[in-house]
C-alpha positions in Angstrom: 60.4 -19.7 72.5 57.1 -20.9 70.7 56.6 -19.5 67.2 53.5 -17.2 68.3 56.1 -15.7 71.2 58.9 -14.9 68.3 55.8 -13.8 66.2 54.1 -11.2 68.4 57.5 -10.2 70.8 57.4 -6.7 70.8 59.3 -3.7 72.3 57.7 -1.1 74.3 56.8 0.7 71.2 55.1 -2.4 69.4 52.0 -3.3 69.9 49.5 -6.5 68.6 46.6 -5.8 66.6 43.8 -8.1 66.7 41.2 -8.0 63.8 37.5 -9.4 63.4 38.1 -11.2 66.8 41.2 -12.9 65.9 40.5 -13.6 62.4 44.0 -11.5 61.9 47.0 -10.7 64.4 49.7 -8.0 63.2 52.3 -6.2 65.0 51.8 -2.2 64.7 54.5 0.5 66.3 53.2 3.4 67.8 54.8 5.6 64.9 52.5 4.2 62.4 48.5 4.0 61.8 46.9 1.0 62.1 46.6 1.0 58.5 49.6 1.3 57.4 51.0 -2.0 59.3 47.8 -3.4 57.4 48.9 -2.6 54.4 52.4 -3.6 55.1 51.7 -7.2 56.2 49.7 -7.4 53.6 45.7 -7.5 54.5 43.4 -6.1 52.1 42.2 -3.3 54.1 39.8 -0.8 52.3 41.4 2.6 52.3 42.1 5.3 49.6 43.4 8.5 50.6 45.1 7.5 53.4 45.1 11.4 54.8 41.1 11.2 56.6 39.5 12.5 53.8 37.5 10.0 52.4 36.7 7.5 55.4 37.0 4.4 53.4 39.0 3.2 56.4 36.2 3.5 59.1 36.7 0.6 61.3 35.4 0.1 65.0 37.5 0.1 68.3 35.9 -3.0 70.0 39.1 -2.5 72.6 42.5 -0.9 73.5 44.0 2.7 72.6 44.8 4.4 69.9 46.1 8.4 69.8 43.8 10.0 67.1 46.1 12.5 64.5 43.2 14.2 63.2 39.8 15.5 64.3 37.8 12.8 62.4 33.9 14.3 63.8 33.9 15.9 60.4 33.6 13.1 58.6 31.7 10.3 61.2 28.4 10.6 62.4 27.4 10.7 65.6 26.4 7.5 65.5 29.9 6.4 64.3 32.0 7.8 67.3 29.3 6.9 69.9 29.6 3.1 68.5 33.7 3.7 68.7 34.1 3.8 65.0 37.6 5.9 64.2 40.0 5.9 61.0 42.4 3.6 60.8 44.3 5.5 58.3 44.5 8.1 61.6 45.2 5.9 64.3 48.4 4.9 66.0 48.2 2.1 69.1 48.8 3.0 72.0 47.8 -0.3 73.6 47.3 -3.6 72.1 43.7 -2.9 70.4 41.2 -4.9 69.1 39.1 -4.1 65.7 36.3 -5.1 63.5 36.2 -4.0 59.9 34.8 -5.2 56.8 38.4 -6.9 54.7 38.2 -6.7 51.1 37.9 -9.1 48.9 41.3 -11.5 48.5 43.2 -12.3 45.3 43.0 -9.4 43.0 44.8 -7.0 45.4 48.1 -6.1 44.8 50.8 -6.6 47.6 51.6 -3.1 48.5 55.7 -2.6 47.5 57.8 -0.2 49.7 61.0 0.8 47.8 63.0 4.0 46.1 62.8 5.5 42.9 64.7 7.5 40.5 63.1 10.7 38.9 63.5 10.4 35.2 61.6 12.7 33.8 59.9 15.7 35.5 58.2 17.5 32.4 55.7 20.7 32.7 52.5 19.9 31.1 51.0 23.3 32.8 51.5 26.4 34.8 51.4 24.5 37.7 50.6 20.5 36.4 53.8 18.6 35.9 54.4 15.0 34.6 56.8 12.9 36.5 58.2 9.5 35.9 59.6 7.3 38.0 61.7 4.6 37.8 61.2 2.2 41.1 64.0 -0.3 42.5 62.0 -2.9 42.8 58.0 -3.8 40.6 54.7 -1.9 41.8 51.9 -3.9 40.3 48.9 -1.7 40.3 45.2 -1.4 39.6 44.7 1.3 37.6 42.9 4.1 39.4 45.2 3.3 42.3 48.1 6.0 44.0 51.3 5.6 45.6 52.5 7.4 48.4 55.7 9.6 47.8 58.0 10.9 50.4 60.8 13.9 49.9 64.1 12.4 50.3 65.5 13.0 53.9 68.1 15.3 53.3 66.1 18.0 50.6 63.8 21.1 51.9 60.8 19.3 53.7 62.1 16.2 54.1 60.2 13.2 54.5 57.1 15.2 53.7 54.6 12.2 52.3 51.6 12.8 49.8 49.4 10.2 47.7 49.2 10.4 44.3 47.4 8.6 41.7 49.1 6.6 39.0 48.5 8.3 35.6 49.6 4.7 33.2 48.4 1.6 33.8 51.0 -1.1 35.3 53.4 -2.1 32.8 56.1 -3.9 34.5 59.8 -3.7 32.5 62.4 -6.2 33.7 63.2 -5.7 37.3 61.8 -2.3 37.7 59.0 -0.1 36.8 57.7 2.9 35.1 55.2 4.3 37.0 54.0 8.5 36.1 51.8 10.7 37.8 50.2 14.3 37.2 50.8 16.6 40.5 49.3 19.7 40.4 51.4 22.3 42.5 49.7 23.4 45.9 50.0 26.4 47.2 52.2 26.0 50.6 52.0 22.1 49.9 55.1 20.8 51.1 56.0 18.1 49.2 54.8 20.3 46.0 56.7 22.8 46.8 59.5 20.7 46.8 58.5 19.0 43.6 58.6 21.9 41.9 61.4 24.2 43.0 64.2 21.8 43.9 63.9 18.3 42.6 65.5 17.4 39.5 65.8 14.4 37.3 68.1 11.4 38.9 67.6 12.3 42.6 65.9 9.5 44.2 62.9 9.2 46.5 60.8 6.6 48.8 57.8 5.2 47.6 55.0 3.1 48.8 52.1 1.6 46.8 49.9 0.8 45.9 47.1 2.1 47.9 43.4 2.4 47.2 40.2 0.6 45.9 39.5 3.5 42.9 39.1 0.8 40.2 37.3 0.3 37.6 34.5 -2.7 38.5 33.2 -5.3 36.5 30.0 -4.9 34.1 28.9 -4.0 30.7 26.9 -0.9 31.5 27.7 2.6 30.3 30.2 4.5 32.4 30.7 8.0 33.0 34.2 9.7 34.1 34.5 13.4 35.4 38.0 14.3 36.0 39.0 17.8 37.3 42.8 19.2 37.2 45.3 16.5 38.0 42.3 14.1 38.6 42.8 12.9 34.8 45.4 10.8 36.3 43.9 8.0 37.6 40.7 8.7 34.6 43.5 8.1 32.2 44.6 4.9 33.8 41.3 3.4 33.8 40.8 4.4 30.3 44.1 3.0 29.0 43.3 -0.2 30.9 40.3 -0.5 29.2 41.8 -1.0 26.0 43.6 -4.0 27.0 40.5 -5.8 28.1 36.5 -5.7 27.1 35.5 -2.8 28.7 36.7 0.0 26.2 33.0 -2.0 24.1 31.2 -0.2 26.7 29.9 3.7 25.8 32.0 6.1 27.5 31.2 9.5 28.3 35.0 11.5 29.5 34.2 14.4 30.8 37.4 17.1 31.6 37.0 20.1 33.5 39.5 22.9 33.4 39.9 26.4 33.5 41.2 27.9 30.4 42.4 26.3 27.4 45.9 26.3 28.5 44.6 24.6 31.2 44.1 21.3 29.0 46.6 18.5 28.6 47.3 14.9 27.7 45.0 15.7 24.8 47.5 13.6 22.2 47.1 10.5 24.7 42.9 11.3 24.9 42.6 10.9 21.4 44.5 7.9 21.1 42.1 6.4 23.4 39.3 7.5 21.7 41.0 6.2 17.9 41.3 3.1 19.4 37.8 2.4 21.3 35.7 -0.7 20.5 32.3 1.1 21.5 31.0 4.4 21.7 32.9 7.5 23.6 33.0 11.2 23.8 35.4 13.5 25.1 33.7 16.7 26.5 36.4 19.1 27.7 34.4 22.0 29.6 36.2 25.3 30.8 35.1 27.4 33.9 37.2 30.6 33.0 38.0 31.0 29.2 38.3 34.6 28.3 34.8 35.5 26.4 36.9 36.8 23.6 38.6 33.8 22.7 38.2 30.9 20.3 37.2 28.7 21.7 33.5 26.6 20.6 33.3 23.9 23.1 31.0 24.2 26.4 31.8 26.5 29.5 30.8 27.1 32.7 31.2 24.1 35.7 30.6 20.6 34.5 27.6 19.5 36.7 26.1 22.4 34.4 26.1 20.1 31.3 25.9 16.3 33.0 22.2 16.1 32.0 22.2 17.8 28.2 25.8 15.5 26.9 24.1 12.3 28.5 21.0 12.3 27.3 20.1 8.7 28.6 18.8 7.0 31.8 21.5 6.7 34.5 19.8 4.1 36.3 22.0 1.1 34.9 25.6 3.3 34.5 28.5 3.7 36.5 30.4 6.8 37.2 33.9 7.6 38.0 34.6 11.1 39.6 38.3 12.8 40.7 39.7 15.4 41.2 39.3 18.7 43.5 36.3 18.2 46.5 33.9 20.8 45.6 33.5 19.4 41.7 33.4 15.8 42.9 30.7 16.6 45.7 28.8 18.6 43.4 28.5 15.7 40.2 27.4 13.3 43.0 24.7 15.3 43.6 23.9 16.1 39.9 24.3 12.4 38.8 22.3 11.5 41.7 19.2 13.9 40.4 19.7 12.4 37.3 18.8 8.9 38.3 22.1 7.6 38.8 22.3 5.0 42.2 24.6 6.4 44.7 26.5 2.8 45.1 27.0 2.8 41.2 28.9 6.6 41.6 32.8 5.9 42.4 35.3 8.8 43.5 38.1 10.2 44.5 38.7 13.0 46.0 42.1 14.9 45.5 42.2 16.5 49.2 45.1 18.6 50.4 46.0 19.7 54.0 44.4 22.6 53.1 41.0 21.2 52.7 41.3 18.6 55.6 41.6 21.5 57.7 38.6 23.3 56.0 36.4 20.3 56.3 37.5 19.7 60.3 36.2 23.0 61.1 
């Protein structure tokens, strides 16, 4: 048997995968998307959610079948699905298929680890954010900015329930394993939150899968604006603590935190640090949306596209922003930086999108 017969023999649940006309062959099973054998063999294909939320996955169906797991009309235009474009992230072959899409760029990518890890710390920072740390079996180099994909172990209440989250540290690789942390803010009726939060405890172990998305900070010396909302501070944190190793923290930085009351406000010890240790110029502009009227507090409310344009005070035309966190905040700064001058290529986001708000958007 030649090697390219041992390479693509397949079951009747395997399929081959052809990309940009050959430029790539992978094998893909029918009980997983198109992206994720992608991701598993390694090709730097653009993504970030990974749920068909964001539609960084778009690629075209030049042939073959693929079963569709979501609606994905709310999020293509017409345009899109009469051209065959579909979400990989969505997709599961049913055929051998044949795809074009635009790879990323090689060599800075981190190889995407699947492997367990042990719950050491599971800490409430909030009424319903809590920190967890991980230790992983095996090393999960990551970008910060980037997420990891978390799955309930098998044999707990929801069970192999699977959500994205974002890394809240940069990667610091100890020894043979890793420390990796998140923020996870508990969903109402979310699954693997639910889980998180009324039966996991520290020392059960879990799978995890990662890392996953192209949220990164990009090169340059402009100014940069972040917006994070809720547990969106996770990846803004990561970005900001990579900074510090490297020349960007001599760029001005404008961190904006939206939240609803001041108990709503955490990793405040950890923003200040940052801000101590900054080369250039930053500010930290917490803004609450639902602060009792009779309280203390002296620093801004109301929604934080209300105060975009008074705290920057400066052209947008040569900055870069860097927005997480719920849907209808990050839709709405787009919109607001965009009015304020801001490019739309120069505006990077993410947004933190539960079932809940896929099923919204679909209808």
């Amino acid at each position: 048997m030649s090697l390219f017969e041992r390479l693509f023999r397949r079951g009747p649940s395997e399929f081959a995968v052809q990309i940009n006309g050959g430029e790539h062959t992978l094998r893909a099973s029918t009980s997983e998307s198109l992206l994720q054998a992608a991701l598993k063999q390694g090709l730097p294909f653009p993504h970030n959610c990974r749920v068909g939320g964001c539609g960084e996955c778009k690629c075209r169906l030049v042939s073959g079948q693929v079963k569709e797991l979501t609606d994905k009309s709310y999020l293509l235009s017409a345009q899109e699905i009469q051209s065959n474009v579909i979400l990989a992230c969505q997709s599961q072959p049913r055929s051998d298929v044949v795809i074009e899409v635009t790879l990323q760029a090689q060599g800075s990518a981190h190889p995407v680890v699947d492997t367990r890890a042990r719950i050491v710390s599971l800490q409430p920072l909030t009424h319903d954010i809590v920190h967890l740390v991980l230790q992983t079996e095996l090393a999960m180099p990551h970008a910060a900015g980037q997420c990891a994909e978390l799955t309930v172990p098998a044999q707990s209440p929801h069970g192999g329930e699977r959500r994205s989250y974002s890394f809240a540290s940069p990667s610091t690789p100890e020894g043979d394993a890793q420390m990796a942390d998140f923020y996870i803010r508990k969903v109402p009726g979310g699954a693997f939150t639910e889980w998180l939060f009324n039966h996991a405890q520290v020392g059960d172990t879990l799978p995890i899968s990662g890392p996953h998305g192209q949220f990164t900070l990009r090169p340059g010396s402009q100014a940069m604006v972040f917006v994070a909302g809720g547990s969106g501070l996770a990846p803004i944190k990561a970005m900001l603590e990579d900074a510090l190793q490297g020349t960007h923290s001599a760029r001005t930085a404008w961190v904006f935190f939206g939240a609803r009351t001041q108990a709503d406000l955490y990793a405040l010890p950890e923003l200040d640090t940052i801000q101590r240790q900054w080369a250039g110029r930053i500010r930290f502009v917490p803004v609450l949306s639902a602060e009792p009227e009779d309280s203390a507090w002296a620093g801004l409310r109301g929604l934080v596209t209300e105060h975009l344009g008074s705290q920057l005070n400066m052209p947008l035309s040569d900055a870069q922003a860097y927005l997480c966190g719920p849907p209808p905040m990050v839709d709405a700064c787009v919109a607001e930086l965009t009015a304020l001058g801001m490019p739309p290529a120069s505006i990077l986001s993410d947004k933190f999108l539960n079932k809940a708000d896929l099923a919204r958007a679909a209808a």
